[in-house]
N, C-alpha and C positions, 0 to 999 in steps of 0.2 A: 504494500500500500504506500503509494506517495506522500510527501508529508509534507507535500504543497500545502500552503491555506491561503484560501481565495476569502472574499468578504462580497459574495455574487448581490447583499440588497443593495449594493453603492453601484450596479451596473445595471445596462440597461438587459431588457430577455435577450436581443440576438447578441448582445455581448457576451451572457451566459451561455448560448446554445457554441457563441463559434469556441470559448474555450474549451466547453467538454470535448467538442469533435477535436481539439486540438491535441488535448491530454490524451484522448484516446487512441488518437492517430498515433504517439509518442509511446504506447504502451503504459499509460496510466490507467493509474482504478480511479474514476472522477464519483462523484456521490455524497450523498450522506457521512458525515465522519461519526464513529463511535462515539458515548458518551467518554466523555475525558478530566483528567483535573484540572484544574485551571494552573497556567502558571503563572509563575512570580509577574514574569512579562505582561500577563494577562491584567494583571490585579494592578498597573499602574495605568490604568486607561481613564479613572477620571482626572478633570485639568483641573488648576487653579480658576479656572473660568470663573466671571460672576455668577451663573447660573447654580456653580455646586454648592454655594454656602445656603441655596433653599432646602436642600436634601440631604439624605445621609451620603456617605462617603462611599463609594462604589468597595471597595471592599470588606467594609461591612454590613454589607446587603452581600457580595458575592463575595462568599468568603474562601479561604484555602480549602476549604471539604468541597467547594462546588461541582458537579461535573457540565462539561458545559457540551454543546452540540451547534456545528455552526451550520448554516446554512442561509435561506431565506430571509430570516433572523435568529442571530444565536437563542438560545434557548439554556437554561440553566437550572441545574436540579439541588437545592441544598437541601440536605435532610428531605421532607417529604413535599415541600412549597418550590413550584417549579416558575418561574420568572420567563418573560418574555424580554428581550432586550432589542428593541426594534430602531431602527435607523429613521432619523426625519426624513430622509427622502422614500419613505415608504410611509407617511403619515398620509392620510388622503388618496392614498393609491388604493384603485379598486381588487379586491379579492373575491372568487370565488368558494363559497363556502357549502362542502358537500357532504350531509351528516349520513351516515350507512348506520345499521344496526349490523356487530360484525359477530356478538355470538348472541343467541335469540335462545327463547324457551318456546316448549312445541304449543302450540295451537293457538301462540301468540295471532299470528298472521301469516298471510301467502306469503313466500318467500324465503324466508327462513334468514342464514345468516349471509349477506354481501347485500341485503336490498338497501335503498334508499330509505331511512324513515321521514324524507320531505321530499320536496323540490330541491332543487339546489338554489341558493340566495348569495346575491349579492352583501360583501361587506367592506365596510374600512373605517383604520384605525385614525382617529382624527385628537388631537391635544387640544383643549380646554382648561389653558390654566395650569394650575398641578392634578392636571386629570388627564387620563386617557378615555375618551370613546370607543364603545366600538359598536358604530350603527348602520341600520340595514338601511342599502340602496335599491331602489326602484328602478326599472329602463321598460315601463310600459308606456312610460310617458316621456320627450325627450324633446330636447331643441339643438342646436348648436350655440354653444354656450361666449361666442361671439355676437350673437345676436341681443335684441332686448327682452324679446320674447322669454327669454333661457332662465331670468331673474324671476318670472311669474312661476314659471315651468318648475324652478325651486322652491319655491314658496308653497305652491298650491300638492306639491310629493316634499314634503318635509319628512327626514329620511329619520326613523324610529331610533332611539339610543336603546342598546340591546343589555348593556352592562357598561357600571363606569368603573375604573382603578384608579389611585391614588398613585403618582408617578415616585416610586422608591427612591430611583437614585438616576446621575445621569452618569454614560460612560466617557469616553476618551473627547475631546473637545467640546463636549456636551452633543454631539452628534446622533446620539442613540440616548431613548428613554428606556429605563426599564421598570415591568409594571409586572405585578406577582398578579398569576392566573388562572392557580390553585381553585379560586372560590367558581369560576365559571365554568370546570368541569365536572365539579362537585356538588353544584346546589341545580334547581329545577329551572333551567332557563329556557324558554318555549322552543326557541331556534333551534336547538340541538337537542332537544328532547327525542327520546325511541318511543315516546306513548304519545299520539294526537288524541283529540279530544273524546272522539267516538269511543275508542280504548277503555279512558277513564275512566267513561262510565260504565261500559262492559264488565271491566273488571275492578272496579268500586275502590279505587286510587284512591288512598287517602291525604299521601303526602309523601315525597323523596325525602329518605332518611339519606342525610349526610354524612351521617356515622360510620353507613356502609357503603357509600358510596365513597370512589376514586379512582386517582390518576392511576394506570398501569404505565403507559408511556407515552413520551412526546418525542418524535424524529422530525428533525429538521434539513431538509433536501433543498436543491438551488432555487427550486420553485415553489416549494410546497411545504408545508407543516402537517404533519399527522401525530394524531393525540388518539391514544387509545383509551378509553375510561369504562368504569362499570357505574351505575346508576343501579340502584335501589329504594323499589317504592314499595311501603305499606298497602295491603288490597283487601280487601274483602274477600275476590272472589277471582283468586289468580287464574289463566288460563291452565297451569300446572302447580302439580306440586299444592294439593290446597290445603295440606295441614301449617305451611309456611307462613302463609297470609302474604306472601311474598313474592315480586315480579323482580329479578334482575335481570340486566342488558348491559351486554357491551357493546359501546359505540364505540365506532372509527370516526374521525371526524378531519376533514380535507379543508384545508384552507391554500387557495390554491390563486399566485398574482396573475394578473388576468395581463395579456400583452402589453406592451406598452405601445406597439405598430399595431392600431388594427387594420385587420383583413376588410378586403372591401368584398361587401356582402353583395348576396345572390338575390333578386327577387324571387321570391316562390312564385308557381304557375299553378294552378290547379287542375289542369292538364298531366301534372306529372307529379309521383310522390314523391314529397320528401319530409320531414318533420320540420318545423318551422318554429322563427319566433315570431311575437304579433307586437309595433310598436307606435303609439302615436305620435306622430314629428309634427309640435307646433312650430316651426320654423321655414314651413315651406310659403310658397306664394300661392298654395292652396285657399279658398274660399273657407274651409274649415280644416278642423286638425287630420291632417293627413295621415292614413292607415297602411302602416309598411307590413307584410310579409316577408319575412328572408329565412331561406333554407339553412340547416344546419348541415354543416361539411368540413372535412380536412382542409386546411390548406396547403395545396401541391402547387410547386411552381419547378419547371422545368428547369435543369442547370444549364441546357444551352440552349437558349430563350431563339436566337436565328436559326437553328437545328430543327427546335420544334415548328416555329411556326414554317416552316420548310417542308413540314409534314413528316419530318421521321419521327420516330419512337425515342423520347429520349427519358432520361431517369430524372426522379424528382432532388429536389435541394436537401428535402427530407424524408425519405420515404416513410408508409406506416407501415410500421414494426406491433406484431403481437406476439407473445410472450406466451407460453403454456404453465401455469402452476409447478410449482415443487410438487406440490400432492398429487400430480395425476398419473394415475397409472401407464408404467410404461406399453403395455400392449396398445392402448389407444392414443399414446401420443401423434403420433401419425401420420393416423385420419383427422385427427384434427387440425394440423397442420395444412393436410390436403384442401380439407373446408377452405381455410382462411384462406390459401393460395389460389384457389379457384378462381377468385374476384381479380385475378392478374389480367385474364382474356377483356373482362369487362374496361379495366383502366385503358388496356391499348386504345379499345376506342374510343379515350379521352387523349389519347396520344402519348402515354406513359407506357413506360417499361419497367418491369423491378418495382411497382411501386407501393406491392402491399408482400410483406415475410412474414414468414412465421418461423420462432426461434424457440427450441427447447428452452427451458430456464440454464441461469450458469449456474457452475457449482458452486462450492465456498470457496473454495479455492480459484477460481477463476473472477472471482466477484464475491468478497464476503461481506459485500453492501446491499446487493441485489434487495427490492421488496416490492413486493406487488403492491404496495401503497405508496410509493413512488411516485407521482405526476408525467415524470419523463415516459412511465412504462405501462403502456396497454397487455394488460392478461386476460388468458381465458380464467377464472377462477376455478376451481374444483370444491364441489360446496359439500358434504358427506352429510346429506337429512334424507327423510322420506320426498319430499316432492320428487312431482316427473315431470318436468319440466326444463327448462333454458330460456334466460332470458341476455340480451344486449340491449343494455344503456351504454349512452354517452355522457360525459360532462362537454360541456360548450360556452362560447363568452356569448353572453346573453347581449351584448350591445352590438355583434355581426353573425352571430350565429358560427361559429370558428370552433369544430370538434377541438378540443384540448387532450382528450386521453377516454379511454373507455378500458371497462372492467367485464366481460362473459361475465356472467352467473351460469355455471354447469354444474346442473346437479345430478349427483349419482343415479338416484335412478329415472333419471330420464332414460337409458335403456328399456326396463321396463313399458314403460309408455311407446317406445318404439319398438317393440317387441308386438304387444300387441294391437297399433294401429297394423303394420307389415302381415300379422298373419291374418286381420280378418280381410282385410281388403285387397290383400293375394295370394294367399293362401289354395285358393279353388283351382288358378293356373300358373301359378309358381311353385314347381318342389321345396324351395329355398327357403322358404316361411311357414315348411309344414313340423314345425317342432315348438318343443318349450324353451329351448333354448337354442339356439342360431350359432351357425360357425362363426370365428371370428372374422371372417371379412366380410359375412352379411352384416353382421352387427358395426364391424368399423365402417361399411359405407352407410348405414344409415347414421351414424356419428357426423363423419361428412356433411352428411346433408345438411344436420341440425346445424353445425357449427358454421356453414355458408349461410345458413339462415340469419343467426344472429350475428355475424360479421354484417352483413347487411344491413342492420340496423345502425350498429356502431358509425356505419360508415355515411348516415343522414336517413336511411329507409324507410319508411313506413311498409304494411303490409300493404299487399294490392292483391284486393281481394277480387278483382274484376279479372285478372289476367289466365284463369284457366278458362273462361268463357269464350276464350278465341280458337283452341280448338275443337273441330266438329268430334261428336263423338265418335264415328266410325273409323278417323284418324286413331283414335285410341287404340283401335283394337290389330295396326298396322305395326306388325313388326318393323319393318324398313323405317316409316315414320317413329315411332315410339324411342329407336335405338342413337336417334339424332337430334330429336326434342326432349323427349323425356315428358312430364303429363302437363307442361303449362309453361307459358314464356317470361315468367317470374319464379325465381325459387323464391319472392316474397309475399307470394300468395299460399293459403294455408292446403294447398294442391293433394300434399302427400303422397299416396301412394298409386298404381292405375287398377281401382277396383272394376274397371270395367270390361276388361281386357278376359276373353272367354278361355274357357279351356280349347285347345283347337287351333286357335286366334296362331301362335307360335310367337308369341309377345316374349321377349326378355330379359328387358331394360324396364323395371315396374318403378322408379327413380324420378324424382325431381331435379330439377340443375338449373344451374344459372341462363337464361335463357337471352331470347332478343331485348326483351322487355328491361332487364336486369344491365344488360349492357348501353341501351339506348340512354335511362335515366343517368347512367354515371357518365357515360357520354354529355350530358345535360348541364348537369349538375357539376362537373368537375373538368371539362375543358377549359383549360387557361387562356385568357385572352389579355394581351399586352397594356400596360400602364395605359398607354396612351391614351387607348381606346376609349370615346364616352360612355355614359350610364345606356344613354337613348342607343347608341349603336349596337350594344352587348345585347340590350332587351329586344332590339330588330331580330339582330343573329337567332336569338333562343327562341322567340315565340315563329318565326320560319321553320327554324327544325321542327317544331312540335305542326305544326300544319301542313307539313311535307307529309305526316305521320299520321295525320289523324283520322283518315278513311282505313287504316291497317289493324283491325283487333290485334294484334298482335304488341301494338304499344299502349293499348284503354290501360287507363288507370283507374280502377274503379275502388273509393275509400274503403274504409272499415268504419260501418256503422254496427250500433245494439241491433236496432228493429230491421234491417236490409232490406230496406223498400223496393231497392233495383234487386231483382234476381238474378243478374250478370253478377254482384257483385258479393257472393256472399263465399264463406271459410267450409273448408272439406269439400269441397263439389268438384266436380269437372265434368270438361265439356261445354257443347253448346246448346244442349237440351237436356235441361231436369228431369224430364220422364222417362225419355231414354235410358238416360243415365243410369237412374234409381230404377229402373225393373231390369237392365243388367246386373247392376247392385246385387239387389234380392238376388236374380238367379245365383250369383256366386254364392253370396252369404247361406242361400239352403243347400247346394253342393256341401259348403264346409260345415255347417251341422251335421250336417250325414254322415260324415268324415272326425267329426269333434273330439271323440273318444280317443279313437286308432289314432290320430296325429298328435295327443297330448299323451300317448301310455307312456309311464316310466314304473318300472318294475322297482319295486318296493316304498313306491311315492303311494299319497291321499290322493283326494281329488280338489285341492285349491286351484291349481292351475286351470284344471277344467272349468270351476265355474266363474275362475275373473274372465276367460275366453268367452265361453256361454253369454257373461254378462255383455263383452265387447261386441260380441255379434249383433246384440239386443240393441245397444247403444248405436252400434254402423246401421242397424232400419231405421231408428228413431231420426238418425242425421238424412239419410234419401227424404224421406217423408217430409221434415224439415225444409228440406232443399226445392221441391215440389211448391209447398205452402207458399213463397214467398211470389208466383206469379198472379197468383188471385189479389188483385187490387194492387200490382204493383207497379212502379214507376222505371222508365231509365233515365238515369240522370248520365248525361256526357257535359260537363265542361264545354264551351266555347265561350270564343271573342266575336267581336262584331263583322270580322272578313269572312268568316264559318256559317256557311249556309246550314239551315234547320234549326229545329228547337232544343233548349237545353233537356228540357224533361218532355218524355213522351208516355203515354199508356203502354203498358202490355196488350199486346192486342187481342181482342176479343176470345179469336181462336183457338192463344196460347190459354186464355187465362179457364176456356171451358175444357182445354184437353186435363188441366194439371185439375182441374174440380172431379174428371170422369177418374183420373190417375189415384184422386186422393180415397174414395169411397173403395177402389178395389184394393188399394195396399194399405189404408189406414182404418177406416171402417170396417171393414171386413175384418174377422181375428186372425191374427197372423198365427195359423194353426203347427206351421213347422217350424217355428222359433218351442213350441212345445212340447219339443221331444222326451218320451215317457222314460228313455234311458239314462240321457245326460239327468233329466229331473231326477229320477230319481237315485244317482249318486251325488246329486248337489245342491238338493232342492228342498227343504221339511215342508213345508207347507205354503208357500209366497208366490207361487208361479200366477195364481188368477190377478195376485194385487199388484205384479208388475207391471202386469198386461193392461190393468187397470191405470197404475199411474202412468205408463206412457202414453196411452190412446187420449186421458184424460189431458195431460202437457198436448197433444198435439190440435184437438180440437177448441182447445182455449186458444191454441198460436193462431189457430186458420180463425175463429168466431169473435173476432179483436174490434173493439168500437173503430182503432181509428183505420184497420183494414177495411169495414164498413162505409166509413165516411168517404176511403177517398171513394169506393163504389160510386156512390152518390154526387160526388164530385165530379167525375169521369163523365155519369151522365148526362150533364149541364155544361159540360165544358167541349162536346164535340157533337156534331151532327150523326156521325158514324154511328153506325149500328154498337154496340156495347153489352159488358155482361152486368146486369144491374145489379142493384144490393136487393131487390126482390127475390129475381132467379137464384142468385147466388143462394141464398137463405133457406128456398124454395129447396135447393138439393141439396144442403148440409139435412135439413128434416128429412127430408124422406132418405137421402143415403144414413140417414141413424136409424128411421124408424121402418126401414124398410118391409120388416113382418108384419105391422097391420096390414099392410097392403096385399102380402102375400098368403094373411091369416098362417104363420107359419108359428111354431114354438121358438120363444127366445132361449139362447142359451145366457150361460152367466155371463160373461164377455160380452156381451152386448147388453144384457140388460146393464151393465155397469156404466158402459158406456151411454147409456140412455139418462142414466141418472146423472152423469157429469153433462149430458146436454142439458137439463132443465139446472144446472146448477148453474151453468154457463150464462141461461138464457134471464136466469134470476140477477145476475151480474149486470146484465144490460139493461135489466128494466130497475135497478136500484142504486148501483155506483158510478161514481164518476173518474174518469181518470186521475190521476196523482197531477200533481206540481211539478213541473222540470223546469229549474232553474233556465233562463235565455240562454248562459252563455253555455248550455249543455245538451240543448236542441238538436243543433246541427249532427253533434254524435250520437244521439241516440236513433236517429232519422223519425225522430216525431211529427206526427200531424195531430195539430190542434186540433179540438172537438168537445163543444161543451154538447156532453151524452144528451143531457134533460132536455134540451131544445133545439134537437135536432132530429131527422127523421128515423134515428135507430129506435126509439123505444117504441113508438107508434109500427114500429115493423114487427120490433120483437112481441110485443103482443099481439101482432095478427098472427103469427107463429103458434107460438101459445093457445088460441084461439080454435085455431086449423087445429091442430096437434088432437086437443081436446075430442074435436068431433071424430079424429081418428081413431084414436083406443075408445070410445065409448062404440064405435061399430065392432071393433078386435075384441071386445070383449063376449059379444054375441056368439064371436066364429073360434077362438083361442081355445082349445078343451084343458092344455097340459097348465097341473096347480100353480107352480115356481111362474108361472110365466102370468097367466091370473092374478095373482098376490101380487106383481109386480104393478102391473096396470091398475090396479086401483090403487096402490101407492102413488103412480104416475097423478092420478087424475087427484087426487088428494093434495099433493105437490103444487101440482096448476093452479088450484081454487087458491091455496094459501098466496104465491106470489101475484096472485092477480088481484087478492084482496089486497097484499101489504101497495100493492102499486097504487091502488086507490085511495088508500088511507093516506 
C-alpha cells in the first residue's frame, strides 16, 4: 500500500478521478486509507489564527488515541465519538445522501438487506456561526441562480435544517471545521431512519433507544463517506422476534459529493424509456414555470472525440465497470458477468466499444481497500434471504440526471423463482426444464438473463412492457426465428420464457436477450454528440430517430402501469394476440400436468417440490387469463408529437374486444377441470383444491367486472360512430357466461356455484362502493380512469343485471331437480332481494 496522502476535498472530482487513474497506472492501491493514529504531524494542524481562541484546541478534541480516516473529509474516531473534520471549500457543496437498510429483520419488508429505506436526498453542510448545518436540498424547483428569479426560487424551497452541531475545534489555518456526529447516527433523525411512517404504526414504534443504538463504522473514500450504524427501537408489535418488543436495523448510509462539472442532461421523450427526473425551471422565457424531463444515464464521452464522430467504435474516457461481490458463489460468477457484458452489442450502437466490464472482485491482496460501498465501485451484491427476486437501482445527480454508481441486489434464491417460471412455461417442449433441479448451465443462462435485466436498469431503463407485442405469435413457435430473436425485442420487458412454443414446433432457444429495442434506446439515450452542438439541434437529431422508428413495433415503448389499460403493454405475455397466446399456454400447461409427477420424482424426497410446481402451473393460467382480461375496455396508448399522423389513444376494437369476452367464458368461467388432477391432489393436496379454484376465478372476474373497465365501455360508446362492444352486451355475457345453467336447466357443480356467488358479490360492489382516492401525482401509474360509480350509468346497469338474473333462477328453479344446486338458488334469490333492498335504502 502506498503511503501517498492526498487531501482529495481541496480538489476539484476530475482532479480526483485523473489522480486515481494516475496512481493506478503507476501501480498504486488508490482508496480509502485504514483507520490510523494520528501523528504528532497531524496534531499540529490548528494555527494561531484568530478564529482558534473561539474553540478548543484541535488536539484536545483530537487527541493522540484518535484514529483518523482520510478521505472526502477526514473523519476521526476517539474513544466511541467519531468527529467529522470537513474543509470550507466543501461547506455549501451539494451531496448526495443515500440511506440503505444493510442488515434487516425478516418480514420487516420486500427486500431485505441492500434496499433503499428512502429516496435518495439531497444535502449540504452549511456554517452558521459556531454551528454547522446540515440541511436538505430540493431540485424540483430551480432557476439559474444568475438570474433574479433564482432569489424567489430560494425563498419560496427554503431548504429544511436536518440536525445542527456545535463546531468543536478548527484544524490547520482554520480551513477545516470539525463537528462530533456521534449524536446523528445514534438518535431518531427522519432522513436516515430504516422505519417510515407506515412501519411505525405497523409495528407500534415507541421510541429509538439510544442506549442501543450505534456507530459500527464510518469509511471515508475520495468521494464518499459510508457510516454503518444499528438503530434500535422499542415496538409493541415487532415484525420478528416478539418476545423482544424489539426492531433492530442496520443502516448503511452514503453521503456521496455530487460533480462539480455537471453533465449536460438529456430531454426525456416519451417515445422511448428511460427513468427520468421531473424539474421546474422558473428561469426560462416561458409564459409559466417551465417542466423539464431529463433521462437518467452514464456519462460516456468518447477519448477520441474526431474518431468517433468519424463513425468508428471508439472506447469511452471512463468506461462502466461492474464488480461481482466477494460473497458470490464461484460456479455463477460467470454468467453473471456474461449478463452484464451482453449490453457491449447495445453501446456499439451508440458508437462505443469496451464500454461496459465486468470484473470479479480483487482479492486482499491485490486491493485490501476494495468495498462494495465504495462510490467509485458499481457491484452486483449477493444478498443470502428468502426472497426470489433481483433488483437494479441506481444512484444519480438529481440536478442532470448523471448515473453516479449502482448496487445489483441479487438474491439467492432468485434461482428458485427461475426455476420454476422455466419449467412451467417450457417445460411441455423443452427437455431442459423437465426436473427439480436444472444442470448448471441451464440454470447459469437463466442467471444471465436476470442479470442483463437488471444491468438495464442500472444503466437508465425502465421496463417496457409493450415490447413482446411486436412479435406475431406464430413467429414464436419458428425455430429459425426464435434462435435469433429470442421471445421479444426488449430483454426489459417482463417476456421471460417462450411458453408458446408446441411440442413438435423444434423451438430451442426458449431465452430472452437483449434485443432491437434494447439497442435502439441506448443508441438514444447515450450517443454523444459534441460541445458545440445546441440544445434545439440535439432535440432535432433525437426526436428524427425516434420517427424514423415509429411505424416498426419492434421499437413501441409501451410503460408499466398497475391497471394496463393498453393490452400491448402488459408483464409475462407474449406475442401479438392474447388469445392465441393463452390457449397455447393452456395446451402446454395441461401436457405438463400430465407429466407433473414423472418430471419432479426424486427417490427418497416428499412431495414439496411437487406442489410449489402444481401451485406455479395454477399461477401461469391465472396470468393467460389475466392477459386476455385487459382487451375488454381497453385502450392503446402510442406516444406522439405533432408531425405523427393518428391518434395518441385509440379503442380496442370491437372484434378484438368480443373474441377475448368469447376466450374468457371458455378458459375462465368454465372450471379448469385438468388443473384438478386426482393424483398430484392427492399427494399434495388435504382439502383446498375447491377454495383455490374459488379464489382465482373469484380475482379474475372482479379484474374483468371493474367500474372503471365499465366506464371507459361507456365512454367508447359516445366517443365514436363505429359500431362498439357496449357496457350493456358486455355485462349481458359476463351473466349468462356465469349463469349459464339456468339456461340450460342443467345441475351446478360447486365450482360454479362458487363462482356464482362471487358474481353477486361482485355485482353488490357496484351497486354500493365507490372507488378509493388516488393521489394526482399517482394517476398516471396506476392507468386510472376516473369514475364517480353513484352517478354514472354502472349502477343503473348493475341493477338491470340483478333484475334479469332474478327472473332467471326463479324459472331454474321450476326445471333444476339436483338439492346442492336448489339450496343454492334460493340462496341466490335471497342474496338479490337483500342488495337491492340495501340499494334502496
Amino acid at each position: 500500500m502506498s503511503n501517498y496522502k492526498s487531501y482529495p476535498m481541496r480538489l476539484s472530482v476530475r482532479t480526483i478521478r485523473t489522480t486515481i487513474i494516475t496512481m493506478v497506472t503507476a501501480g498504486l492501491l488508490a482508496g480509502c486509507s485504514v483507520f490510523k493514529k494520528t501523528t504528532e504531524k497531524d496534531q499540529r494542524r490548528a494555527s494561531s489564527s484568530g478564529e482558534k481562541s473561539d474553540f478548543e484546541s484541535y488536539s484536545d478534541v483530537i487527541t493522540d488515541e484518535a484514529q483518523t480516516d482520510e478521505g472526502l473529509f477526514d473523519v476521526h474516531k476517539v474513544d466511541e465519538t467519531y468527529y467529522y473534520e470537513i474543509p470550507d471549500s466543501l461547506l455549501d457543496r451539494e451531496l448526495l445522501l443515500v440511506s440503505r437498510i444493510s442488515g434487516s429483520t425478516q418480514n420487516l419488508s420486500f427486500g431485505g438487506a441492500g434496499m433503499k429505506a428512502r429516496s435518495q436526498q439531497v444535502v449540504r453542510w452549511q456554517r452558521k456561526g459556531k454551528k454547522i448545518l446540515l440541511r436538505h436540498v430540493s431540485y424540483e424547483n430551480v432557476a439559474d441562480p444568475d438570474q433574479p428569479v433564482y432569489k424567489s426560487v430560494r425563498n419560496n424551497n427554503f431548504e429544511p435544517v436536518v440536525h445542527t452541531f456545535d463546531i468543536e475545534t478548527v484544524g490547520e489555518e482554520s480551513v477545516t471545521k470539525v463537528i462530533d456526529v456521534t449524536e446523528l447516527y445514534t438518535s431518531d433523525v427522519a432522513l436516515i431512519s430504516g422505519l417510515n411512517e407506515g412501519q411505525r404504526r405497523e409495528f407500534q414504534v415507541r421510541r429509538l433507544d439510544s442506549g442501543r443504538s450505534m456507530i459500527d463504522s464510518v469509511r471515508s473514500y475520495p468521494q464518499n463517506i459510508e457510516v454503518r450504524h444499528i438503530l434500535t427501537y422499542d415496538a409493541g408489535n415487532p415484525p420478528d422476534d416478539a418476545a423482544t418488543n424489539t426492531i433492530s436495523l442496520e443502516m448503511n448510509q452514503s453521503m456521496i459529493l455530487l460533480p462539480d462539472e455537471k453533465m449536460r442532461p438529456r430531454s426525456a421523450d416519451q417515445r422511448v424509456g428511460y427513468f427520468n427526473i421531473e424539474q421546474y425551471d422558473y428561469g426560462t422565457d416561458a409564459q409559466k414555470a417551465a417542466q423539464f424531463e431529463y433521462i437518467t444515464r452514464w456519462d460516456l464521452v468518447p477519448k477520441d472525440k474526431e474518431a468517433y464522430l468519424d463513425g468508428e467504435l471508439v472506447e469511452p474516457v471512463e468506461p462502466l465497470v461492474y464488480y461481482l461481490d466477494p460473497a458470490t458463489p464461484p460456479r455463477w460468477r460467470e454468467y453473471l458477468k456474461q449478463g452484464i457484458e451482453d449490453w457491449q452489442s447495445a453501446f456499439e450502437e451508440a458508437g462505443f466499444k469496451n464500454a461496459i466490464i465486468a470484473k470479479d472482485p480483487p482479492t486482499e491482496e491485490e486491493d485490501p481497500e476494495f468495498s462494495p460501498e465504495d462510490v467509485r465501485y458499481s457491484v452486483i451484491r449477493y444478498i443470502t434471504t428468502p426472497i426470489q427476486n433481483a433488483q437494479g437501482p441506481h444512484v444519480h445527480d438529481p440536478r442532470t440526471g448523471q448515473i453516479l454508481e449502482s448496487d445489483i441486489l441479487w438474491y439467492h434464491n432468485v434461482m428458485n423463482l427461475l426455476r420454476n417460471w422455466f419449467f412451467v412455461q417450457t417445460a411441455a417442449a423443452n427437455p431442459d426444464a423437465r426436473a427439480v433441479e436444472f444442470e448448471e448451465e441451464v440454470m447459469g443462462q437463466l442467471i444471465r438473463f436476470v442479470a442483463a435485466h437488471e444491468v438495464g436498469h442500472t444503466l437508465g431503463l425502465p421496463h417496457n412492457f409493450g415490447s413482446s407485442y411486436a412479435f406475431p405469435v406464430d413467429s414464436l413457435r419458428s425455430p429459425s426465428f426464435t434462435s435469433t430473436h429470442g421471445t421479444a425485442p426488449s430483454i426489459m420487458d417482463y417476456a421471460r420464457f417462450n411458453y408458446i412454443a408446441q411440442p413438435g414446433d423444434g423451438v430451442t432457444n426458449f431465452y430472452p436477450a437483449i434485443g432491437e429495442y434494447d439497442k435502439w434506446a441506448v443508441k438514444w439515450g447515450y450517443t454523444w454528440f459534441p460541445e458545440s452542438m445546441s440544445e434545439e439541434a440535439k432535440r432535432d437529431t433525437l426526436n428524427k430517430w425516434v420517427r424514423e422508428r415509429a411505424d416498426d413495433p419492434r421499437y413501441f415503448y409501451g410503460r408499466q402501469t398497475v391497471n394496463k389499460i393498453d393490452p400491448r403493454s402488459q408483464n409475462e405475455d407474449l406475442g401479438d394476440d392474447a388469445m392465441k397466446a393463452g390457449e397455447l399456454g393452456i395446451k402446454n400447461l395441461q401436457r405438463i400436468t400430465d407429466n407433473l409427477i414423472a418430471w419432479t420424482e426424486r427417490e427418497g424426497e416428499n412431495f414439496e417440490e411437487l406442489d410449489e410446481l402444481h401451485n406455479s402451473v395454477m399461477n401461469q393460467w391465472h396470468r393467460y387469463v389475466g392477459h386476455v382480461i385487459r382487451n375488454v375496455g381497453g385502450v392503446y396508448e402510442t406516444h406522439k408529437t405533432y408531425e405523427q399522423e393518428g391518434s395518441v389513444y385509440e379503442f380496442v376494437p370491437e372484434e378484438i374486444q368480443r373474441r377475448a369476452m368469447k376466450w374468457f367464458d371458455e378458459y375462465s368461467f368454465t372450471t379448469p377441470a385438468w388443473l384438478l388432477d386426482r393424483q398430484v391432489l392427492g399427494l399434495t393436496n388435504q382439502s383446498t383444491a375447491v377454495e383455490t379454484i374459488r379464489n382465482y376465478q373469484e380475482s379474475q372476474l372482479n379484474t374483468l367486472v371493474d367500474p372503471q373497465r365499465i366506464a371507459r365501455l361507456i365512454e367508447f360508446d359516445q366517443r365514436t360512430e363505429e359500431d362498439t362492444y357496449s357496457a350493456i352486451e358486455f355485462l349481458d355475457d359476463v351473466r349468462e357466461g356465469v349463469w349459464r345453467e339456468l339456461e340450460q336447466e342443467d345441475s351446478i357443480n360447486v365450482h360454479r356455484r362458487n363462482l356464482q356467488r362471487a358474481y353477486l358479490e361482485r355485482m353488490e360492489y357496484l351497486m354500493t362502493e365507490e372507488l378509493p382516492t388516488i393521489p394526482a401525482e399517482y394517476r398516471e401509474f396506476y392507468g386510472w380512469t376516473e369514475v364517480d360509480v353513484s352517478q354514472s350509468d354502472i349502477r343503473p346497469l348493475a341493477r338491470e343485471q340483478l333484475t334479469l338474473l332474478q327472473e332467471d333462477v326463479e324459472k331454474a328453479l321450476s326445471q333444476i331437480a339436483d338439492r346442492a344446486s336448489r339450496a343454492h338458488l334460493r340462496d341466490v334469490q335471497s342474496r338479490i332481494d337483500r342488495i337491492l333492498e340495501a340499494e334502496e335504502d
